[in-house]
C-alpha beads as a LAMMPS data file, in Angstrom:
LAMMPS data file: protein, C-alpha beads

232 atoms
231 bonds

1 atom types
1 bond types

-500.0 500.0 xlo xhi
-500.0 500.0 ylo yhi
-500.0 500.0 zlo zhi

Masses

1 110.0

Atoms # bond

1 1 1 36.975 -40.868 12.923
2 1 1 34.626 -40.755 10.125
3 1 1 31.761 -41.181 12.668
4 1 1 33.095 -38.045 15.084
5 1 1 33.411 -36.193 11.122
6 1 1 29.451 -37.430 10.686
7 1 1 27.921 -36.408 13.765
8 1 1 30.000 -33.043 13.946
9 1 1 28.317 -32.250 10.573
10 1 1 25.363 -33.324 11.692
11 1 1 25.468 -30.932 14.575
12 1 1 26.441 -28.149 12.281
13 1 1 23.132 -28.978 10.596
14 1 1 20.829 -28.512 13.629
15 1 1 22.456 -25.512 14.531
16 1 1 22.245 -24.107 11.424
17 1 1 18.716 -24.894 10.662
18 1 1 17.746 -23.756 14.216
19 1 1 19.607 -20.609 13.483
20 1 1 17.544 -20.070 10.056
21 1 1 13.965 -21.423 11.789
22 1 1 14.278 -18.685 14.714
23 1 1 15.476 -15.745 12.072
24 1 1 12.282 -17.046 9.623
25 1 1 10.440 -16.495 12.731
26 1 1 11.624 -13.306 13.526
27 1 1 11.236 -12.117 10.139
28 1 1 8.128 -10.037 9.899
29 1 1 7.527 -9.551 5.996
30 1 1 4.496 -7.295 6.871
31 1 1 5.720 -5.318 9.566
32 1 1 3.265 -5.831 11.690
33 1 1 4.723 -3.914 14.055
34 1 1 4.815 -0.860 12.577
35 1 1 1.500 0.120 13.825
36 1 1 0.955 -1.786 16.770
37 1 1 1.441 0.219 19.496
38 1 1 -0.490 2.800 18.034
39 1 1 -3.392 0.615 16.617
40 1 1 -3.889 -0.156 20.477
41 1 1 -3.823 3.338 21.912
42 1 1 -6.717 4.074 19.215
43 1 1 -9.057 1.296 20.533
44 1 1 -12.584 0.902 19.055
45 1 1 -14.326 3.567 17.638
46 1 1 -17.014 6.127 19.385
47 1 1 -20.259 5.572 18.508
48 1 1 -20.131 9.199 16.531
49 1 1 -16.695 8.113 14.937
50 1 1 -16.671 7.480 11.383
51 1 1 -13.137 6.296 11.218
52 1 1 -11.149 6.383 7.622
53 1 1 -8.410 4.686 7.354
54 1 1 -5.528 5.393 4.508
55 1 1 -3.944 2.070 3.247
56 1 1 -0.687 2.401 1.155
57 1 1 2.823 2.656 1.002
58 1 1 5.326 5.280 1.270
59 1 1 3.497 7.711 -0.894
60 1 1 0.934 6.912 1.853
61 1 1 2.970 7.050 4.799
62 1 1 4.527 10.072 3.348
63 1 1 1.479 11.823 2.511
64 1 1 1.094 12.293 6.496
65 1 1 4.651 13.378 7.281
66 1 1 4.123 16.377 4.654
67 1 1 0.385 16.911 5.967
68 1 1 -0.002 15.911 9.195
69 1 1 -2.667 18.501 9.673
70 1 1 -4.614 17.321 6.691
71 1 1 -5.141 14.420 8.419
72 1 1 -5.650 15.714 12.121
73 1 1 -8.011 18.247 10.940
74 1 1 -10.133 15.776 8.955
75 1 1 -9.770 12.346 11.432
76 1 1 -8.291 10.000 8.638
77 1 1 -5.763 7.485 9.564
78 1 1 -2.831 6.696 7.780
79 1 1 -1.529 3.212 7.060
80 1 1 0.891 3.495 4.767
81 1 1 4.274 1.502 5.137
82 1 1 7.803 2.960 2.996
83 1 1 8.308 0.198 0.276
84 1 1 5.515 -2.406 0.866
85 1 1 3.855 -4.258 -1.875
86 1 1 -0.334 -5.134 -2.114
87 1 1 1.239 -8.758 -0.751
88 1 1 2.533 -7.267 2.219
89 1 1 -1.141 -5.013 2.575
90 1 1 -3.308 -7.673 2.150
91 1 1 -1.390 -9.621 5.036
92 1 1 -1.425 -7.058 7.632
93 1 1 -5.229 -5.821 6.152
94 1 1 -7.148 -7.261 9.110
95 1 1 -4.746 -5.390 12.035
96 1 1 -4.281 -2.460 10.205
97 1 1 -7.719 -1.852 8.387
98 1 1 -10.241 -4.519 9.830
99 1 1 -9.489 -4.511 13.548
100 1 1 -9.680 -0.109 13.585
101 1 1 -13.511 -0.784 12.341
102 1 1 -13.486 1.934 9.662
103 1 1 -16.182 2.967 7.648
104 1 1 -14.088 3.893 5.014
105 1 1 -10.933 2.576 3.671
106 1 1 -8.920 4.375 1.007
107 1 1 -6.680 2.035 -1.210
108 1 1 -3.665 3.232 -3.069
109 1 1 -1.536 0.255 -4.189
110 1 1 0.531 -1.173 -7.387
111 1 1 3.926 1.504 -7.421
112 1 1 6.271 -0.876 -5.462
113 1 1 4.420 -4.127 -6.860
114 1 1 5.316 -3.067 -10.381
115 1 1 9.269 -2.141 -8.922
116 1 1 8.982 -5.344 -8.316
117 1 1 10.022 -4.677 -4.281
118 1 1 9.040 -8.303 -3.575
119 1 1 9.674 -10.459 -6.881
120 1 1 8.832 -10.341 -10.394
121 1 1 5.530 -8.256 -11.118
122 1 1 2.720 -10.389 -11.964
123 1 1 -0.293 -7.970 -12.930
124 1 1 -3.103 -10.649 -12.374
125 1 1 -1.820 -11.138 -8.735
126 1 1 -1.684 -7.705 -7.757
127 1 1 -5.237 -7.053 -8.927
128 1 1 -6.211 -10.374 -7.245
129 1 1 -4.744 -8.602 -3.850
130 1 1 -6.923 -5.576 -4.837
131 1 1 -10.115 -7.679 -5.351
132 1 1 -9.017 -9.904 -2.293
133 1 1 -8.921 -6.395 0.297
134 1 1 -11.946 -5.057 -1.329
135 1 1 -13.722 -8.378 -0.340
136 1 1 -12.300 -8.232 2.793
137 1 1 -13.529 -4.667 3.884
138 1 1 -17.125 -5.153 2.223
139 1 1 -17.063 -8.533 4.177
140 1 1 -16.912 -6.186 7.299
141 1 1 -18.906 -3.556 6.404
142 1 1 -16.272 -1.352 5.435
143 1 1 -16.542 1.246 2.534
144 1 1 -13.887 1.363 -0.183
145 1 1 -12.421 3.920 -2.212
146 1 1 -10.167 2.646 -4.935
147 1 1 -7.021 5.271 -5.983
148 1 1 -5.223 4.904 -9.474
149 1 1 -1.132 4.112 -9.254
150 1 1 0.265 7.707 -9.627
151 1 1 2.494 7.915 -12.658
152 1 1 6.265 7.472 -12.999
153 1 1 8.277 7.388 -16.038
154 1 1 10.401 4.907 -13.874
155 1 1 11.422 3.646 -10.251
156 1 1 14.766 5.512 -8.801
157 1 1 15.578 2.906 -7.313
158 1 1 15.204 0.083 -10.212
159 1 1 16.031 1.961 -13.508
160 1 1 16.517 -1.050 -15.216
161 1 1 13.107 -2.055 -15.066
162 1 1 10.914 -1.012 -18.558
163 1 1 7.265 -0.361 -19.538
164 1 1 6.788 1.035 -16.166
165 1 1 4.030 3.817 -17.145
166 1 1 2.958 0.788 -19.587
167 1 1 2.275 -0.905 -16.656
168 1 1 0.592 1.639 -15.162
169 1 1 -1.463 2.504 -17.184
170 1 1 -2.766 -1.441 -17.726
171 1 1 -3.271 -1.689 -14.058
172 1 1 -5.379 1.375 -13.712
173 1 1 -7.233 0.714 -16.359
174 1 1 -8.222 -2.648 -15.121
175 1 1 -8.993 -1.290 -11.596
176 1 1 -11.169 1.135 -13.090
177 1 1 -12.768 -1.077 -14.974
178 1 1 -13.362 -3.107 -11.760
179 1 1 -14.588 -0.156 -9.757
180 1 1 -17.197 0.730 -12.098
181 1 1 -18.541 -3.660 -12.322
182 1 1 -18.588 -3.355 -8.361
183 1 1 -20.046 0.480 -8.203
184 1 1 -17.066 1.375 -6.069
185 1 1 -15.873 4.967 -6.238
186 1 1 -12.286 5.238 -7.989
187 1 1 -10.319 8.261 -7.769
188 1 1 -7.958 8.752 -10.683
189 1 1 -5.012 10.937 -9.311
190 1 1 -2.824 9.273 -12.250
191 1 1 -4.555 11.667 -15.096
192 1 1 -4.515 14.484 -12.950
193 1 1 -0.673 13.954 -12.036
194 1 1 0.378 13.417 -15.326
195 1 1 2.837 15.178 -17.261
196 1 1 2.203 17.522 -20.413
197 1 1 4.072 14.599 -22.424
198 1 1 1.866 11.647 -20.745
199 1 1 5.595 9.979 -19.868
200 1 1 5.340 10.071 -16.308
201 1 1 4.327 12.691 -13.267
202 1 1 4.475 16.290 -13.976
203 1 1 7.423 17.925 -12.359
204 1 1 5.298 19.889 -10.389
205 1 1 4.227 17.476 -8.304
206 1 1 7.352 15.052 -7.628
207 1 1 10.921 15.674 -6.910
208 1 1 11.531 12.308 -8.323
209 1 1 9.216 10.636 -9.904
210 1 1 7.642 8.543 -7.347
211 1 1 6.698 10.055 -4.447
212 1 1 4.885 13.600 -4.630
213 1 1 5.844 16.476 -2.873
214 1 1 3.848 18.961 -1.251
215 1 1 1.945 20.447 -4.123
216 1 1 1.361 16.927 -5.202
217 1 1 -0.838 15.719 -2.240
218 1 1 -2.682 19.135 -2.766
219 1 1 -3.726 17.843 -5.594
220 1 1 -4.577 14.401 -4.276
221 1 1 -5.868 15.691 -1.331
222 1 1 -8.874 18.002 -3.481
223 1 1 -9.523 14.567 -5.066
224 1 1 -9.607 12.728 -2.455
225 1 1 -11.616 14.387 -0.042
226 1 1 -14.965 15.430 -1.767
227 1 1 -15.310 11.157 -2.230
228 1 1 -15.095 10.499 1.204
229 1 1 -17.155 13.661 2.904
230 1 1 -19.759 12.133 0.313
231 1 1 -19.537 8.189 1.792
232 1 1 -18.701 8.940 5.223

Bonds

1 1 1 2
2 1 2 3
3 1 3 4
4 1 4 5
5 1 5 6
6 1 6 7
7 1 7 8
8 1 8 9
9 1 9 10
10 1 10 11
11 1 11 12
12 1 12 13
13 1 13 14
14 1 14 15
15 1 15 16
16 1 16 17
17 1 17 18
18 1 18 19
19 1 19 20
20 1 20 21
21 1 21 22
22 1 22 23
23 1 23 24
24 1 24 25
25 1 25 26
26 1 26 27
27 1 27 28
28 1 28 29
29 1 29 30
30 1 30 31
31 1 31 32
32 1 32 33
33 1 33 34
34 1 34 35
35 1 35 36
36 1 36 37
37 1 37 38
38 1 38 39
39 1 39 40
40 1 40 41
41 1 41 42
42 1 42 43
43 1 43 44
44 1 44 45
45 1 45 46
46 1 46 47
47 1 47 48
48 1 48 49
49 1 49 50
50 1 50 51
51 1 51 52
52 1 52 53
53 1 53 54
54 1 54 55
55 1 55 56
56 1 56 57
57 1 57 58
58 1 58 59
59 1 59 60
60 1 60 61
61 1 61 62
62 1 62 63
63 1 63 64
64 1 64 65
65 1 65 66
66 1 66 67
67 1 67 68
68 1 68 69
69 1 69 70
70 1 70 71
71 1 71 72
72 1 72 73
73 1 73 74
74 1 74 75
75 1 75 76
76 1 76 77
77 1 77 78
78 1 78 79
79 1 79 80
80 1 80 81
81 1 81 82
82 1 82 83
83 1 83 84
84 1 84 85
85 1 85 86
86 1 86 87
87 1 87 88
88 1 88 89
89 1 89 90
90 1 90 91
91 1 91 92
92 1 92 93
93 1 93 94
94 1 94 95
95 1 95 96
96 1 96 97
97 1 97 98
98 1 98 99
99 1 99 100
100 1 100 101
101 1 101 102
102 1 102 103
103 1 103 104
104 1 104 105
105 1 105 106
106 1 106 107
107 1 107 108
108 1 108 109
109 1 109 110
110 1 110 111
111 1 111 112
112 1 112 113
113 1 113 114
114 1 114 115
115 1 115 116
116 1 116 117
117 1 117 118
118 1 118 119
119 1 119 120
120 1 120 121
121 1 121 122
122 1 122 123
123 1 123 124
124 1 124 125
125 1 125 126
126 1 126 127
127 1 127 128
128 1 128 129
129 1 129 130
130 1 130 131
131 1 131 132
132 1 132 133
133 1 133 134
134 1 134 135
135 1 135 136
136 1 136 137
137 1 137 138
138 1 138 139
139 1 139 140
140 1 140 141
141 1 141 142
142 1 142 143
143 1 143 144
144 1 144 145
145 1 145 146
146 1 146 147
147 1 147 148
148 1 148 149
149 1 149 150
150 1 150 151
151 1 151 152
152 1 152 153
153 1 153 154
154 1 154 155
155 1 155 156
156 1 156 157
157 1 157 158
158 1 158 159
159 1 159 160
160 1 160 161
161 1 161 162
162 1 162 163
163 1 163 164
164 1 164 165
165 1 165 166
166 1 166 167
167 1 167 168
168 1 168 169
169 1 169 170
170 1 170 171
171 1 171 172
172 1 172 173
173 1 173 174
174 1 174 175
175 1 175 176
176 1 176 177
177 1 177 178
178 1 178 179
179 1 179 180
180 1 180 181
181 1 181 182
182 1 182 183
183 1 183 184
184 1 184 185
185 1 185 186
186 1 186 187
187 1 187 188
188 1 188 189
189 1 189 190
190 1 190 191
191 1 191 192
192 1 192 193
193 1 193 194
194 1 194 195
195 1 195 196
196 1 196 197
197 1 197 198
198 1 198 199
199 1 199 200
200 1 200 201
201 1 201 202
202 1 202 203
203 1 203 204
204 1 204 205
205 1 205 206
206 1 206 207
207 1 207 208
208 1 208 209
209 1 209 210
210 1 210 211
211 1 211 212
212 1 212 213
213 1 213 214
214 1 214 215
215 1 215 216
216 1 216 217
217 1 217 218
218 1 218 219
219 1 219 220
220 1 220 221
221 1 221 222
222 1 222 223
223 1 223 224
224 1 224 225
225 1 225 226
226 1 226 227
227 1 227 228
228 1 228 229
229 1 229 230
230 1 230 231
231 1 231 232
């Protein structure tokens, strides 16, 4: 009896751990798949094409569901993926950046790091992901433009996190600082986003916060775009 008990439990074990080996498997923490199909259809670039691909997260992402046109009329390419942290970017960096041969690359990072999206925010490791993508895109001839974290007095979603603009504001300033060592352009939407009151993004441009709204990428948008007519 206690041998049947043994080997029953035993089998509950392999099943189990099967069960959790095929979901870990499954589990795509980068989401590679969200621009896959997509990725393909663009294949390499012309020989005219200077490509410009938009790396970020939902302000990203969401930057070309409020603007499509912005980007059609202007051939950038947006790569930006609701919620994703610079872990999760510097994973999927060679299919989403690397393999589209860009000759620019425009990184916006840090908001969902510091909401700590995918564990406790650890400052030195999201700038190492920043140097680490920069390295990677210079390693393949690929431009980079370096964006500020836009403000936010705090994360919706997280409220109980504090020091977020504290954060910000540390993170920028070490980018920056970086930038101008490796005589890469930075564009500093933060200052220009700010609020009168310096405690997070100017109503204006956010309907909560986080994630601008339409007069907010106007603003990013006449930032953005002088830097990269100038590089490309």
């Amino acid at each position: 009896m206690k041998r049947i008990i043994m080997l029953s439990a035993a089998v509950v074990f392999m099943i189990i751990a099967g069960t959790q080996s095929s979901s870990a498997q499954r589990h795509d923490f980068a989401n590679y798949q969200r621009y896959a199909k997509e990725n393909a259809q663009l294949g390499k670039p012309g020989k005219k094409e200077k490509r410009v691909v938009f790396m970020g997260n939902s302000i990203t992402e969401g930057w070309v569901n409020h603007h499509p046109d912005f980007f059609k009329k202007h051939g950038y390419i947006g790569r930006g993926i609701s919620g994703q942290t610079s872990y999760q970017f510097l994973l999927r960096f060679r299919q989403d950046v690397i393999d589209l041969q860009p000759k620019i690359v425009v990184i916006n990072y840090g908001t969902n790091d510091i909401a700590e999206n995918t564990g406790k925010y650890d400052e030195d490791q999201t700038f190492g992901n920043v140097v680490s993508m920069v390295e990677l895109a210079r390693a393949n001839k690929i431009k980079v433009i370096l964006t500020s974290t836009l403000p936010a007095e705090f994360m919706p979603w997280r409220r109980e996190l504090t020091d977020v603009m504290g954060k910000i504001r540390r993170l920028n300033a070490r980018v920056k600082a970086y930038a101008a060592e490796k005589k890469i352009p930075y564009v500093d939407y933060f200052s220009a986003m700010l609020s009168p009151d310096g405690k997070g993004m100017d109503g204006r441009y956010t309907p909560e916060q986080v994630h601008p709204n339409g007069a907010g990428y106007d603003v990013m948008e006449s930032l953005i775009v002088p830097v990269i007519e100038k590089m490309r």
